[in-house]
C-alpha positions as CSV (number, residue, x, y, z in Angstrom):
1,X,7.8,31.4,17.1
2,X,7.7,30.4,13.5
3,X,8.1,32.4,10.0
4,X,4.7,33.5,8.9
5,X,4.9,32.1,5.6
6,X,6.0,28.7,6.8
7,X,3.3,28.5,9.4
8,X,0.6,29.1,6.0
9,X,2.6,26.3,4.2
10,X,2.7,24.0,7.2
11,X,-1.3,24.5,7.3
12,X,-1.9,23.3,3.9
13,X,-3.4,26.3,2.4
14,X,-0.7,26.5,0.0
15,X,2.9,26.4,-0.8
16,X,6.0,28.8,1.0
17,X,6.7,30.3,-2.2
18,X,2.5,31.2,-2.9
19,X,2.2,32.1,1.1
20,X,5.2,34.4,0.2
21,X,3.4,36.3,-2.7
22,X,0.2,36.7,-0.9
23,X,2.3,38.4,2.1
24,X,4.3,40.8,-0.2
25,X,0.6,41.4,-1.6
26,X,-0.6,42.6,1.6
27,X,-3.5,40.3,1.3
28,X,-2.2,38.4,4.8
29,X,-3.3,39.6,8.0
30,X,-2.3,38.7,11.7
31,X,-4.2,39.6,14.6
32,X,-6.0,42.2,12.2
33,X,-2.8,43.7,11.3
34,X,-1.8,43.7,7.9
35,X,1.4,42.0,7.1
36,X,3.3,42.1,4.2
37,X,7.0,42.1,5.2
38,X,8.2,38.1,5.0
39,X,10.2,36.5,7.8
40,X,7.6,38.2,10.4
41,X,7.5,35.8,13.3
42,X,3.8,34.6,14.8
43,X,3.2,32.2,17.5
44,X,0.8,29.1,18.0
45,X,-1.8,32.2,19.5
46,X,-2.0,34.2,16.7
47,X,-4.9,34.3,14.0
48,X,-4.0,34.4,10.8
49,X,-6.6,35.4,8.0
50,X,-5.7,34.9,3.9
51,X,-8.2,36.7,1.8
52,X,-10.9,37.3,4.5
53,X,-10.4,33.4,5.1
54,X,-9.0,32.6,8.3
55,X,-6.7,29.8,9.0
56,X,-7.3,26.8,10.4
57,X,-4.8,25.9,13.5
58,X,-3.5,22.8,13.1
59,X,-3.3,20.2,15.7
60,X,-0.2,18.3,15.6
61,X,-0.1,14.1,15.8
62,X,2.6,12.1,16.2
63,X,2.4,8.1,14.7
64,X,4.4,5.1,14.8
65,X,3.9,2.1,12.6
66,X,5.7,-0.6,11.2
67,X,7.0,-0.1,8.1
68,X,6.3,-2.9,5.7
69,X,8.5,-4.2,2.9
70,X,7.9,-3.1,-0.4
71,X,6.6,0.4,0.3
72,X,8.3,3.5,0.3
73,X,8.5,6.6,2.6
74,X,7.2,9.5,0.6
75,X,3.3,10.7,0.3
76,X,3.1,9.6,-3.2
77,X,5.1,8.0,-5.7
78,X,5.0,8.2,-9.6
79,X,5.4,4.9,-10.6
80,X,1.9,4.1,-8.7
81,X,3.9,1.5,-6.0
82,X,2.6,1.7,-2.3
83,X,3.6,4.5,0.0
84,X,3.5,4.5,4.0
85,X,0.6,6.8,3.7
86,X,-1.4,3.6,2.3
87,X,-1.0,2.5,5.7
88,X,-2.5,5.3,7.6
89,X,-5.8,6.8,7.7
90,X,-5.5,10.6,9.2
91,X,-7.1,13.8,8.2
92,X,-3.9,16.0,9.1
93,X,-1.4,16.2,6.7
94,X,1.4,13.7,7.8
95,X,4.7,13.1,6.4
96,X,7.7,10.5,7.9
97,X,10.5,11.4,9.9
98,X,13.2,10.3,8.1
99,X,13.2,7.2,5.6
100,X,13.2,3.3,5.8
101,X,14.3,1.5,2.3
102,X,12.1,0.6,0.4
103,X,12.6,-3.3,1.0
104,X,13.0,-2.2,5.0
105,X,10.8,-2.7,7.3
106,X,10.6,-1.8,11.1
107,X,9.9,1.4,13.0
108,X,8.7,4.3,11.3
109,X,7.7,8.1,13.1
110,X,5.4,10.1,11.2
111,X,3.8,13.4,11.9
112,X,2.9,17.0,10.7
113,X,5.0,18.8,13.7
114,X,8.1,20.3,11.5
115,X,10.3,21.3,14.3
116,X,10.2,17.7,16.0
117,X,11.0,16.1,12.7
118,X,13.8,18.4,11.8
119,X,15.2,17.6,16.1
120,X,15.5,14.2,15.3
121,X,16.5,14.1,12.2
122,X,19.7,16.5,13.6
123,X,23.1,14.6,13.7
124,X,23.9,17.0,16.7
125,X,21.0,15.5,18.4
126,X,22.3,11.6,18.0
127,X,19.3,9.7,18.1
128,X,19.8,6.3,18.6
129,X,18.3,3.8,15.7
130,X,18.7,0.2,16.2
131,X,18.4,-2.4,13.3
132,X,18.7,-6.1,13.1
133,X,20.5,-6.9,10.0
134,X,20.1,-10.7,8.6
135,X,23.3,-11.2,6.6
136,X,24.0,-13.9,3.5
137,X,26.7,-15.8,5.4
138,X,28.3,-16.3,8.3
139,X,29.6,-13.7,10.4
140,X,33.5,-13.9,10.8
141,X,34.3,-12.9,14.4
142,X,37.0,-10.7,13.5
143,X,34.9,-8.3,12.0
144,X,32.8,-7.7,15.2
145,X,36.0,-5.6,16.1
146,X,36.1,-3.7,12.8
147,X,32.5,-2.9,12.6
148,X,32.9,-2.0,16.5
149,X,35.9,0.1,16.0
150,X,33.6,2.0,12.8
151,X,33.9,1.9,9.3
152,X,34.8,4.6,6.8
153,X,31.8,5.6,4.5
154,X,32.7,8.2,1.9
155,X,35.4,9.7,4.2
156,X,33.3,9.5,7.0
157,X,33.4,6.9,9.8
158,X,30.4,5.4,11.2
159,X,31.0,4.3,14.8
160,X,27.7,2.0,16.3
161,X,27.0,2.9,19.3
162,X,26.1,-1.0,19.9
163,X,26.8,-4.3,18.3
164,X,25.0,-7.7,18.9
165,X,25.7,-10.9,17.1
166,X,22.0,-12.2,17.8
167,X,22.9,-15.7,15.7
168,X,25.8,-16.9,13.6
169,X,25.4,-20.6,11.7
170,X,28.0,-21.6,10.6
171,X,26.6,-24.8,8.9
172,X,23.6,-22.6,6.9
173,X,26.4,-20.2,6.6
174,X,24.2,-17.4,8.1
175,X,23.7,-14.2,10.3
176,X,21.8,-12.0,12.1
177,X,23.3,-8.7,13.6
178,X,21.8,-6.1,15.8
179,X,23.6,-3.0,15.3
180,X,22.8,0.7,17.0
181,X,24.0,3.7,15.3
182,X,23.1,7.0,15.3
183,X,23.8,8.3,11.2
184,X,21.4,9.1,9.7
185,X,23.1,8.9,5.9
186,X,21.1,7.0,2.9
187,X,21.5,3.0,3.2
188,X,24.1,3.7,5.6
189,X,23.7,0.1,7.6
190,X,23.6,-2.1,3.8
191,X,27.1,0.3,3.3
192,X,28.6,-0.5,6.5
193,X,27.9,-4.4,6.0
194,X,29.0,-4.1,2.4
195,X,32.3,-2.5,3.1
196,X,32.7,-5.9,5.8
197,X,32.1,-7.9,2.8
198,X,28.5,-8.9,3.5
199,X,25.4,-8.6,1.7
200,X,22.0,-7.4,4.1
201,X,19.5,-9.7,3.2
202,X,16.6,-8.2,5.4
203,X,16.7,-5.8,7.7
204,X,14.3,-4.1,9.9
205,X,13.8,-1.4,12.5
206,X,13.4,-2.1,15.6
207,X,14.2,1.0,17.7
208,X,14.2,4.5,17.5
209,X,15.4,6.3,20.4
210,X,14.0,5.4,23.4
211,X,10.7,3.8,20.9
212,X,10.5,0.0,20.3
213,X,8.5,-1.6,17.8
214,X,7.5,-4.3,20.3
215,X,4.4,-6.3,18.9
216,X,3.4,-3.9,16.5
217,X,2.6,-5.8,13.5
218,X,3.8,-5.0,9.9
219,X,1.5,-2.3,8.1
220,X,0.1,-1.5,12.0
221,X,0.2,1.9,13.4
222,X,-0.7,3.7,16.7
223,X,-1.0,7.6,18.1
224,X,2.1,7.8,20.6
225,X,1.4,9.0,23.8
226,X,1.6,12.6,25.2
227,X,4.3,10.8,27.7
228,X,6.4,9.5,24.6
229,X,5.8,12.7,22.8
230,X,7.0,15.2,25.6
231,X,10.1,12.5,25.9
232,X,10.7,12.6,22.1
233,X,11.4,16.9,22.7
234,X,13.7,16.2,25.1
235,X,15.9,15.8,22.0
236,X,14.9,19.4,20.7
237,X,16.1,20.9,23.8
């Protein structure tokens, strides 16, 4: 069950705050009823009708694509550079779950299904996000302990969950790290490497949850699966 004036907003007829006024109006109806107090509760069942013009049920999708570099994760942007919705061609209204940096690349969910976004993007649900990290210089062993034991973020340690030196030249006097974590904090991965004393030249994506980016190419995207799906509400349980 969902607030009524959410479930108008999610549709796309217009905003909560509009979908608000036209229920305190009385021009919203459910089932035939008139209904003008807000926070009334409808389910997936119920007809909805705005001004004699009844709503359209949405059918939720569910997308995962690689993220390339140099986009960002919002549905437009102002200063005209490329969004993940470039990428996509979908006549539902989609949005991300979560964001990527906009020079990061890697695994990207999107969808138009609010309550699975907000699951995931839950700390108490601790999703699991993996990235590999290429570093600019070597990668002194005795930091694998301190990054492994967490560092402190604003107050706030970050424990991985998993840490992987993938390769360490000492000669190029370079790195790559995989590291799992499950924050979900703004450029939280670049912060953790940065308090270590190392800069994050690229890094990518490459699992989210049980999801792997696998051969997915950059900019490619596909429909997940109702299997992958019906595994990804586990975590909303």
């Amino acid at each position: 069950m969902e607030r009524l004036q959410k479930v108008i907003a999610q549709s796309g007829y217009t905003s909560r705050r509009k979908a608000e006024e036209l229920i305190l109006a009385g021009k919203v109806y459910v089932n035939g009823e008139k209904v003008n107090t807000l926070g009334t509760k409808v389910s997936g069942d119920d007809l909805i009708t705005i001004d004699g013009v009844t709503l359209k049920k949405e059918d939720y999708v569910y997308y995962m694509m690689n993220k390339p570099r140099g986009t960002i994760c919002t549905l437009s942007d102002e200063k005209n550079r490329k969004t993940v919705m470039d990428y996509i061609s979908s006549n539902e209204r989609i949005y991300p779950i979560g964001r990527l940096d906009y020079d990061t690349t890697g695994l990207l969910l999107l969808t138009n299904d609010g309550d699975l976004a907000n699951a995931l993007m839950h700390p108490s649900h601790a999703v699991e996000k993996t990235y590999v990290a290429k570093l600019n210089r070597y990668f002194e062993p005795k930091d694998l302990m301190r990054l492994k034991d967490g560092i402190s973020i604003d107050n706030i340690k970050c424990i991985p969950t998993r840490v992987k030196i993938k390769n360490n030249d000492k000669e190029k006097d370079t790195s790559i790290v995989e590291i799992t974590i499950v924050e979900g904090r703004n450029h939280i991965v670049k912060r953790v490497f940065q308090e270590l004393g190392y800069l994050v030249d690229k890094l990518t994506r490459i699992q989210y949850g049980f999801l792997k980016l696998d051969n997915l190419r950059s900019g490619e995207y596909r429909k997940l699966t109702i299997k992958e799906v019906k595994k990804l509400y586990e975590y909303h349980e």
